[in-house]
C-alpha positions, 0 to 999 in steps of 0.5 A: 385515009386522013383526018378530018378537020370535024374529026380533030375538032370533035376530040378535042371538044371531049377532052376539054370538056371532059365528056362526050355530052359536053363536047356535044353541046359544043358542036351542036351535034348528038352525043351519039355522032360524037362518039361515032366521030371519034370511034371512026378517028380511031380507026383511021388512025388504028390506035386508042385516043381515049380511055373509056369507062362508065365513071371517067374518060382519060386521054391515053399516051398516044392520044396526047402526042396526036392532041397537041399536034392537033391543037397546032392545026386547029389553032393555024387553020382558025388563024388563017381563017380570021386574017381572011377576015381582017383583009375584009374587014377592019378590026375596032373597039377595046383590046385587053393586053396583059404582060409582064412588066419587062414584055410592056416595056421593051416588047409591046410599047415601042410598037403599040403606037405603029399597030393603032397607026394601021388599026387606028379603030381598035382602042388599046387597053395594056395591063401588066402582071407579073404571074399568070392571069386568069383571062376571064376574071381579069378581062382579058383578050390577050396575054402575053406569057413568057417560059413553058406553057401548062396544059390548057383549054387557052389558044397559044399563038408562038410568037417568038423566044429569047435567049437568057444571058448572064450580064453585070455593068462595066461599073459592077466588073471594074469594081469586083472582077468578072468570074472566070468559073462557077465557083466564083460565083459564090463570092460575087453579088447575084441578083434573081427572082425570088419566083417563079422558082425556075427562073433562078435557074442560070444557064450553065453546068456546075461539075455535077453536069446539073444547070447551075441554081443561083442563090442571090442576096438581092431578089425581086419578082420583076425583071426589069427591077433586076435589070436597073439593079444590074445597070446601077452595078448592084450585081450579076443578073441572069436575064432574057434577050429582049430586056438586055438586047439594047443594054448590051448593044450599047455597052451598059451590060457586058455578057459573062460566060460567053463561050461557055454559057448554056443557049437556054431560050424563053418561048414568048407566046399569046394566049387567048381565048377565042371569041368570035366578037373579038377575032379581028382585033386578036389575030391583027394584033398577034399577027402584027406583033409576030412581025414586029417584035422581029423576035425571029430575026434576031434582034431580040437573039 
């Protein structure tokens, strides 16, 4: 027998709750259906989910695999349900959007323009942000999040990924020679971010087969800080696809290590929170830039 809709709704209401009680106020059903609903989940399944004890309830090994496959269902199938609604009805008002400075420029603002043409009853509002937001204290609707995602009660809608390249200008290689090997690396000017700490990580493997921690002399927080100090030849910069895509297209920004560097791509996703009052204006917008940003056809690849 397979899971119900009502069935995964209802476990994922007791873990983002924390409680049976809570997830019972969501649903608008007794405490008592609750724990029917998910004892019979269960059964059908023919595994324990959740870790019951009088003081605390915990999500077990196996209940977690089932959970984050079961958000994606969730997520698809409310998804599907509100472009039903935008063929019907026509999205309007204020939409917040937050991202990364380098995501507004290269991603969202050559295509905002095309998405009001369509919508032209939704009124645009574009934050950036270079760290995580809280949506609701920065009155938020959607944000756009580049790189793993933690656990979270927020929607995440994956719109695409973008490979990180390790590049320098022509000016910068003409005048200090392209490295041939990590070693020389460490004579040559880095450019990085001085945080999150993860993104001095570079996409190849020194001789210990660890990925490569680029120590870098020049650092800032903002990616497209770093891309203009790479184009003004200040450096060697690790950086994603969708800022250098063009640069390199036209020759402003060669790619180094070519054949030997690591495919190490950023998963691009919206996150948001759902709200039937803003639905129309969310899944237009989410939609539209999925089909836009043309992430998945390579032009940002």
């Amino acid at each position: 027998m397979k899971s119900t809709l009502d069935e995964m709704k209802a476990l994922v209401a007791v873990v983002d709750t924390g409680t049976v009680r809570g997830a019972s106020e969501i649903l608008s059903i007794t405490p008592a259906a609750v724990s029917r609903t998910i004892s019979r989940l269960e059964t059908k399944l023919e595994t324990t989910l959740l870790s019951r004890t009088t003081r605390r309830l915990s999500v077990t090994s196996e209940g977690r695999i089932y959970l984050k496959r079961v958000r994606k269902i969730l997520e698809e199938v409310d998804f599907a349900e509100d472009q039903l609604r935008v063929q019907k009805d026509k999205p309007s008002g204020l939409l917040r959007i937050n991202a990364a400075t380098p995501f507004a420029i290269h991603g969202l603002a050559p295509c905002i323009t095309h998405y009001q043409t369509l919508y032209p009853d939704v009124e645009i509002e574009l934050n950036t942000s270079e760290e995580n937001i809280d949506l609701v204290g920065k009155q938020t609707d959607i944000a756009i999040r580049i790189g793993q995602l933690k656990d979270s009660t927020l929607r995440a809608v994956f719109i695409g990924s973008s490979r990180i390249r390790i590049v320098a200008s022509p000016e910068y290689l003409e005048k200090f020679g392209a490295p041939s090997c990590i070693d020389e690396l460490s004579s040559h000017r880095l450019l990085g971010f001085s945080k999150p700490e993860i993104l001095k990580n570079w996409p190849l493997m020194n001789e210990n087969d660890k990925v490569f921690k680029a120590t870098s002399n020049l650092q800032a927080d903002n990616g497209e800080v770093i891309r203009h100090l790479a184009l003004s030849g200040a450096g060697i910069a690790c950086l994603s696809d969708f800022m250098t895509y063009r640069d390199r297209k036209n020759g402003s920004l060669v790619e180094l290590f070519k054949d030997s560097s690591l495919r190490i791509e950023q998963p691009i996703h919206a996150i948001y929170y759902k709200n039937s009052a803003t639905s129309l204006r969310i899944s237009s917008f989410i939609e539209f830039i999925k089909s836009n940003l043309k992430i998945d056809n390579n032009e940002f690849m």
